[in-house]
C-alpha positions in Angstrom: 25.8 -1.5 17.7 24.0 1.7 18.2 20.6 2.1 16.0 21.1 5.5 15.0 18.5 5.7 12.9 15.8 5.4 15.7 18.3 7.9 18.1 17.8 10.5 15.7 14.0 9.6 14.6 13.6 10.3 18.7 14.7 13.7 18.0 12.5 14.9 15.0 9.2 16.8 15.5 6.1 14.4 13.7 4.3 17.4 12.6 7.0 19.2 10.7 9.4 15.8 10.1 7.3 13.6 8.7 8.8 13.3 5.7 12.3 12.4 6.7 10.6 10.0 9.6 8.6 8.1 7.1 11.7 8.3 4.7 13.8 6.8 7.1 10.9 4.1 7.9 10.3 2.6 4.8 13.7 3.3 3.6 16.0 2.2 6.2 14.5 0.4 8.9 11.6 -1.7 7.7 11.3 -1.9 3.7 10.4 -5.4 4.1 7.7 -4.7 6.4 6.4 -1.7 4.8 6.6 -3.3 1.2 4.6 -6.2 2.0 2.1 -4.5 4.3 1.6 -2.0 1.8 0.6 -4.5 -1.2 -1.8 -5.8 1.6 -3.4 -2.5 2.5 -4.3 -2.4 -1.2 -5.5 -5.7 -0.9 -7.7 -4.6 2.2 -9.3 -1.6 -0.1 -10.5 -4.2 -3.0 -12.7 -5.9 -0.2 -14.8 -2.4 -0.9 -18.0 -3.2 -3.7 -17.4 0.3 -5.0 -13.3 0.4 -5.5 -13.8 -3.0 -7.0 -16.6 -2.8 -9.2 -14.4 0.4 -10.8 -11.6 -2.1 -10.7 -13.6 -4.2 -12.5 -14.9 -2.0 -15.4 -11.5 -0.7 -15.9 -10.0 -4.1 -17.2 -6.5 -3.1 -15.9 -6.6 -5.6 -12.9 -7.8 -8.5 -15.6 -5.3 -7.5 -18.5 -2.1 -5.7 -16.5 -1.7 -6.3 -12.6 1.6 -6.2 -12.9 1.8 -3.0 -14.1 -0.6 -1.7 -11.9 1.1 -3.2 -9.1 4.4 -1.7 -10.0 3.1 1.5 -10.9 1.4 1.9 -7.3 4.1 0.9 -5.5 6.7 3.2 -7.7 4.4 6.3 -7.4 4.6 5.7 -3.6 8.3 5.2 -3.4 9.0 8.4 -5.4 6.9 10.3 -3.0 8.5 8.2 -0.2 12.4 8.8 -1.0 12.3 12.7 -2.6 9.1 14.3 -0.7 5.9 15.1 -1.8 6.8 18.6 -2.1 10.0 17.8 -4.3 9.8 17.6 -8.4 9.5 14.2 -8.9 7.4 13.9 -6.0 5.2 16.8 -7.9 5.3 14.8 -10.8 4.2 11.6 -8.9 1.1 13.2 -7.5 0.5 14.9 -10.7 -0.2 11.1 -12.6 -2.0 10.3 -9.0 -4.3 13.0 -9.4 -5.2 12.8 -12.9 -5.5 8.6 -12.9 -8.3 9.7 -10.2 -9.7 12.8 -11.5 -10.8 10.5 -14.6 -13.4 8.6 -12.6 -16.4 9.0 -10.6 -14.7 8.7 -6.8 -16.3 9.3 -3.9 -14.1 11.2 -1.4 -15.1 8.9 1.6 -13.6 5.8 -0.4 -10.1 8.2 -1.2 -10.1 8.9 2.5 -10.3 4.9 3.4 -7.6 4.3 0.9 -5.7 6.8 2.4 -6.4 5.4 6.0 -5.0 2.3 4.7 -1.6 2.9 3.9 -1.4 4.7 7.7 -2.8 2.1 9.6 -1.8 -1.3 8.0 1.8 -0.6 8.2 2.1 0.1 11.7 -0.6 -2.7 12.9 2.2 -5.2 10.7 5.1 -3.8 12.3 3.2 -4.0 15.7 2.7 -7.9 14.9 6.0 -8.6 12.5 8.5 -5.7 12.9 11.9 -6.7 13.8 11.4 -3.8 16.5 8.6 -1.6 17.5 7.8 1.4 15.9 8.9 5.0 17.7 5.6 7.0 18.6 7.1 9.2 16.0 7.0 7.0 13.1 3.6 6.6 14.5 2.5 10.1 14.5 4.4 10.6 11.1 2.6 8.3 9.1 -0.6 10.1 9.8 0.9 13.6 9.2 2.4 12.5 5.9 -0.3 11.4 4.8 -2.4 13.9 5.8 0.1 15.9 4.0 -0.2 13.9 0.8 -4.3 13.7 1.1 -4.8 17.1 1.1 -2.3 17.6 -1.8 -4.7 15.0 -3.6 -7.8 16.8 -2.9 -9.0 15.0 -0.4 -11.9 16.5 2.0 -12.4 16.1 5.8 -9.3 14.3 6.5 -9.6 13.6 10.0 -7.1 16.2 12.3 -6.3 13.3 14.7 -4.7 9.6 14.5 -6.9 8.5 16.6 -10.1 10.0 14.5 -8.9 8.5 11.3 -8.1 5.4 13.0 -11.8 5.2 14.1 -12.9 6.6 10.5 -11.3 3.4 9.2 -12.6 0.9 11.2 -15.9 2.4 10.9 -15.7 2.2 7.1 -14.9 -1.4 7.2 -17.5 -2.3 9.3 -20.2 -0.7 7.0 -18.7 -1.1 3.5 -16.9 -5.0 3.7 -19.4 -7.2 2.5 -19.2 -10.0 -0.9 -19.7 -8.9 -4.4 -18.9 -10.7 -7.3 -16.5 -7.7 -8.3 -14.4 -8.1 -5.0 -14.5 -11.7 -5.7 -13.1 -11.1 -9.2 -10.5 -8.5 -8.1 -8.9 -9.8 -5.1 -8.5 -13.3 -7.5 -6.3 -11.3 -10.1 -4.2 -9.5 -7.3 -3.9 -13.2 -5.6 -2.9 -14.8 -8.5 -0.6 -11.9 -9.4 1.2 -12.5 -5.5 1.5 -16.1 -6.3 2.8 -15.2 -9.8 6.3 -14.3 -8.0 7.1 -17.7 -7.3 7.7 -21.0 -9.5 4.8 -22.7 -10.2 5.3 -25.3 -7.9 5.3 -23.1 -4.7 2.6 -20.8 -5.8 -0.2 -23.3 -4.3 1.4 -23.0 -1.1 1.9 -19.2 -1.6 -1.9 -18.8 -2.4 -2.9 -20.6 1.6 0.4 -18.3 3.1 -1.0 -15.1 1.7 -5.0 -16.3 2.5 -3.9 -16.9 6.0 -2.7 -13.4 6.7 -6.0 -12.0 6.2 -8.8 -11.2 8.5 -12.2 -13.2 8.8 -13.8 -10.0 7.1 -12.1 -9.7 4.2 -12.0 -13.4 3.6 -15.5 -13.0 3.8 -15.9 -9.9 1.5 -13.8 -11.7 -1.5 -15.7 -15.0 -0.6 -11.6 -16.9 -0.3 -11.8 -20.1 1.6 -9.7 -19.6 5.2 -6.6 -21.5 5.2 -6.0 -24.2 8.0 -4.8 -22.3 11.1 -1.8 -24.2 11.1 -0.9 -22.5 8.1 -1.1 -18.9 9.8 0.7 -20.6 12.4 3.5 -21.5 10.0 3.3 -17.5 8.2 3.0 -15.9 11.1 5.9 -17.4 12.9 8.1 -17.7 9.8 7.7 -13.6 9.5 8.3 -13.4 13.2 12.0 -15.8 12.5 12.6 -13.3 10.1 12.6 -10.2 12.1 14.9 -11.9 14.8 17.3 -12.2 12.2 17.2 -8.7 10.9 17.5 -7.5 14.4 21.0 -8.5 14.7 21.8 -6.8 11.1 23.5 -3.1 11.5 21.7 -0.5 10.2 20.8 0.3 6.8 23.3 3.5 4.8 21.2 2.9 1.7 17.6 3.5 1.5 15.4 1.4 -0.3 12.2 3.3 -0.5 13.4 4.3 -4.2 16.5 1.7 -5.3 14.2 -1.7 -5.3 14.9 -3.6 -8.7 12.3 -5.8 -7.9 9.5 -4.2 -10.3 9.1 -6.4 -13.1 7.2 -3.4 -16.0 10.2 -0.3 -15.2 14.0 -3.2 -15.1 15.8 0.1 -15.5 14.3 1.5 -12.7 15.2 3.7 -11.1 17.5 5.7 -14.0 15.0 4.6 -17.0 11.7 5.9 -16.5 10.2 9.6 -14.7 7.1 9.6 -12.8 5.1 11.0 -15.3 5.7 8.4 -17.3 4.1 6.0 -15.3 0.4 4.9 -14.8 -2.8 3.6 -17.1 -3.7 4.9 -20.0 -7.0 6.7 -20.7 -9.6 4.2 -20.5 -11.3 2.7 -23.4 -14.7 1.1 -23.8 -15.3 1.8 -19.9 -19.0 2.2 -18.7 -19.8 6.3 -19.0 -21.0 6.0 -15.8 -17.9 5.9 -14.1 -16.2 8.6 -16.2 -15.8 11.7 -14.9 -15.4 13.6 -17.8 -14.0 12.7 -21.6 -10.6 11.7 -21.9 -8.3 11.2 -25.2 
């Protein structure tokens, strides 16, 4: 069968596409993929002392992870599926930017976020996608979110993949190190992973999910490597998968904004708006990380 998806992904322009390229990514040809690498790009970012100890002092990680999971990965979607430029992608940005503008956040950690959720997708695809990614959906990724950085305020975004690409692994290289508050972090997001599964399995999901990450950040949470026959097994089992899904046909429906899966929003995606997603003004958080009063 013909993948028209990619056929007309080849004929788009990065630069001025890139939001019906990444659409069509994330919606149509790899959710999967994108999902999962995704909730480990976020992973990759707690591995940072300074996102984690403000992590930390929030108490949202400790008392809500699911919510906070679910609201990331909503927020995302809606800007995914309609456009950052449409209402409810307005209106998605709009809880972004004020869930930010409440803290004391240096623009060099947005801007390694931001890197993130370019760069882990396509290096998961590159190692697990059921096909390779088009140079497009490439070049996309970093125009969208350029696109989406600068509508968050975000200063001296790199003007090149490759630049940002090196900003990244630059950052990693001088910010990854243990802290107590990575430690603590990267626990409740492990245990919330595991959390999907009976209890039975979620042992075995815990030394699946540790061997898919790097010696660094295994390092910077201070998580015990699992036996290398157990990436073995993870690795290859993801690499089964997309064999299967290769012989699939194409996706109509996209899934970047019609996954039931979230567990806080079960109406989704009919019962809830944007704005009504996201944390609640802190309470009782160190001053020191406020960056101005909130109600």
């Amino acid at each position: 069968m013909p993948r028209t998806w990619l056929h007309h992904i080849a004929a788009l322009d990065p630069a001025t596409d890139d939001q019906e390229i990444y659409r069509i990514s994330i919606g149509h040809e790899f959710p999967f993929d994108y999902q999962r690498a995704l909730e480990f790009a976020l992973f990759r970012t707690y591995c940072v002392p300074s996102i984690s100890a403000l992590l930390a002092a929030t108490g949202e990680f400790e008392k809500r992870p699911q919510q906070r999971y679910d609201d990331t990965a909503l927020l995302m979607a809606e800007l995914a599926e309609h456009g950052y430029d449409s209402e409810r992608g307005k209106q998605a940005l709009r809880v972004i930017n004020r869930a930010h503008g409440r803290y004391v956040i240096s623009n060099d950690d947005m801007l390694y976020v931001l890197s993130t959720f370019v760069y882990d997708p396509i290096d998961w695809i590159a190692q697990f996608g059921w096909r390779p990614l088009h140079a497009n959906e490439r070049a996309a990724a970093f125009h969208y979110f350029q696109a989406v950085g600068n509508r968050m305020g975000i200063k001296d975004i790199p003007e090149t993949f490759e630049e940002f690409r090196r900003f990244k692994l630059d950052f990693e290289a001088e910010h990854f190190r243990y802290t107590d508050t990575n430690h603590a972090i990267g626990r409740y997001t492990l245990e919330l992973f595991c959390s999907w599964f009976p209890k039975p399995l979620r042992p075995v999901v815990s030394l699946g999910v540790r061997s898919l990450l790097d010696e660094r950040m295994l390092t910077a949470f201070g998580f015990r490597a699992a036996p290398a026959w157990v990436g073995a097994v993870s690795r290859g089992a993801l690499r089964a998968r997309s064999a299967v899904v290769r012989r699939l046909p194409e996706r109509k429906v996209s899934k970047a904004a019609q996954d039931p899966g979230n567990r806080s929003y079960p109406n989704y995606p009919n019962g809830y708006t944007p704005q009504d997603l996201g944390a609640p003004a802190p309470v009782g958080i160190d001053p020191s990380w406020l960056r101005r009063k909130t109600s």
